[in-house]
C-alpha positions as CSV (number, residue, x, y, z in Angstrom):
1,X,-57.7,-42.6,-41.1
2,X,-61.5,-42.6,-39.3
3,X,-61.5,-44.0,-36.2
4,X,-64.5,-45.9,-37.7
5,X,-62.3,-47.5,-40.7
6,X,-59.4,-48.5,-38.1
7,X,-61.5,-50.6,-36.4
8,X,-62.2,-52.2,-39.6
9,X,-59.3,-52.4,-41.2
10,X,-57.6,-54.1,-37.6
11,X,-60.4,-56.3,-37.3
12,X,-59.7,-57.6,-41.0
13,X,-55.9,-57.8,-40.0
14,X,-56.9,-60.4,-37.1
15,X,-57.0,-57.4,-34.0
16,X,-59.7,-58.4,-31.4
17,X,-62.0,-55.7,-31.2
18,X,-63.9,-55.6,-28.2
19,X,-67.8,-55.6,-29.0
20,X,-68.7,-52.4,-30.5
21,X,-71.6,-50.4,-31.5
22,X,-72.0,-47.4,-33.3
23,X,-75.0,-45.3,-33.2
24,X,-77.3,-42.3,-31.9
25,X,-80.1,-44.7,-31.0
26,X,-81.2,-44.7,-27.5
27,X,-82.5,-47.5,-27.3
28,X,-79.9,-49.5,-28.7
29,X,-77.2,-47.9,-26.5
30,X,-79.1,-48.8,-23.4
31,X,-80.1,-52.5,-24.5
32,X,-75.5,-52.3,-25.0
33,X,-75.1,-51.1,-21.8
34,X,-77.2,-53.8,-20.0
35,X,-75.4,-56.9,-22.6
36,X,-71.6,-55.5,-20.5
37,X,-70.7,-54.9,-17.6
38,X,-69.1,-51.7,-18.4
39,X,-68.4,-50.2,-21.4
40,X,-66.7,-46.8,-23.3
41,X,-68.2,-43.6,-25.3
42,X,-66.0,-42.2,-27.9
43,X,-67.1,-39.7,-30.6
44,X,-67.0,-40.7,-34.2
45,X,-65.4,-37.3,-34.8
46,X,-64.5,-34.6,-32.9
47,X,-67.0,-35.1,-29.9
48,X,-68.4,-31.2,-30.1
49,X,-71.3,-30.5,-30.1
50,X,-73.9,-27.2,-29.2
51,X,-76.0,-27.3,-26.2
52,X,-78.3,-24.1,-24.8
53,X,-75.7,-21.9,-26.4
54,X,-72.8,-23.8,-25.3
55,X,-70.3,-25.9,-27.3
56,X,-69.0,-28.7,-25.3
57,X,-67.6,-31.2,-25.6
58,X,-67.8,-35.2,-25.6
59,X,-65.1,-37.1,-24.2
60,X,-63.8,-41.1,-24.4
61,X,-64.9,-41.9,-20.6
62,X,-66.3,-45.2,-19.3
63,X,-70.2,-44.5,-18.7
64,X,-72.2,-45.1,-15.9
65,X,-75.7,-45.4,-15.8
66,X,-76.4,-42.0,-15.0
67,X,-74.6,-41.3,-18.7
68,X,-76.9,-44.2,-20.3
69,X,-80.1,-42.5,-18.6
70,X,-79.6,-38.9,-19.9
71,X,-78.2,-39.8,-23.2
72,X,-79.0,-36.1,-24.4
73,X,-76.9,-34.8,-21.8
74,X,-73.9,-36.5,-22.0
75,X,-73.6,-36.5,-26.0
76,X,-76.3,-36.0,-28.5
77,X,-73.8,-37.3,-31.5
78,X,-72.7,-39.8,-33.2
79,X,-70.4,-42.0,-30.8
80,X,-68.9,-45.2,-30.6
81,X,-69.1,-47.4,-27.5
82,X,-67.4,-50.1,-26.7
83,X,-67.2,-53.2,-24.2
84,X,-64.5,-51.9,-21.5
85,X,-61.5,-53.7,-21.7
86,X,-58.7,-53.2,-18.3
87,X,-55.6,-52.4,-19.5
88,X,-52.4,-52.0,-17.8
89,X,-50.8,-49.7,-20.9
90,X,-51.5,-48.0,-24.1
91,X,-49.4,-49.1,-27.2
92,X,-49.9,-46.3,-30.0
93,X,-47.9,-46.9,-33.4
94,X,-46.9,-44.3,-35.9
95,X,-45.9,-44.9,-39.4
96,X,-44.8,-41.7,-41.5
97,X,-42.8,-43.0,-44.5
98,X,-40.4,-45.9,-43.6
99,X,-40.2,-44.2,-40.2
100,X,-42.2,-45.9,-37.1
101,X,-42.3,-44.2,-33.7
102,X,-44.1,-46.9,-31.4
103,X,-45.3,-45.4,-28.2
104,X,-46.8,-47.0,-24.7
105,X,-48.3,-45.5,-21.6
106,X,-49.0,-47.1,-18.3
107,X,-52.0,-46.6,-16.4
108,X,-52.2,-46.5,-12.5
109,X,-56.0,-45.8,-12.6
110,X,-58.6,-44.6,-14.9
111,X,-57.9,-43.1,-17.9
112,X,-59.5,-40.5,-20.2
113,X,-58.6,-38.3,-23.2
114,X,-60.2,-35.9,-25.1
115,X,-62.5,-37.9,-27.9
């Protein structure tokens, strides 16, 4: 399932969500950036992308301003950020059949995975 209709479908489930926003528009992530203190860039897909003859890559990484001012640098595609939330572990959930594999991780610092 979408990344996109997760967040949906756990939001209509009663998950808090942290404040989200989806988009390409400049303008609209900056305004986001200033409204949190901090906040996350996912991709809405794979996260690659073509630059200069390059394919790279976008990955789920708390931004900085630096990210926010050269938008076109960091990731000229669609992404999702979010409002950082701390966490002390990751709780991923499986379902294949009437199987579930539940998963957690524990973080000592920052964390980032491929998007």
């Amino acid at each position: 399932m979408p990344l996109i209709e997760q967040l949906k479908v756990a939001r209509d489930f009663g998950f808090k969500i942290p404040d989200t926003l989806i988009s390409t528009d400049s303008l609209k992530i900056k305004n986001f950036f200033k409204e949190h203190d901090k906040i996350i860039g996912k991709a809405v897909k794979h996260g690659f992308y073509s630059q200069q003859n390059l394919v790279k890559i976008a990955l789920t990484k708390e931004l900085s301003e630096e990210h926010i001012t050269d938008l076109a640098s960091y990731a000229p595609i669609p992404m999702i950020y979010q409002k950082k939330i701390n966490k002390t572990y990751d709780l991923r959930i499986t379902v294949i059949g009437d199987k579930v594999f539940p998963y957690s991780s524990f973080f000592t610092g920052t964390y980032y995975k491929p998007g």
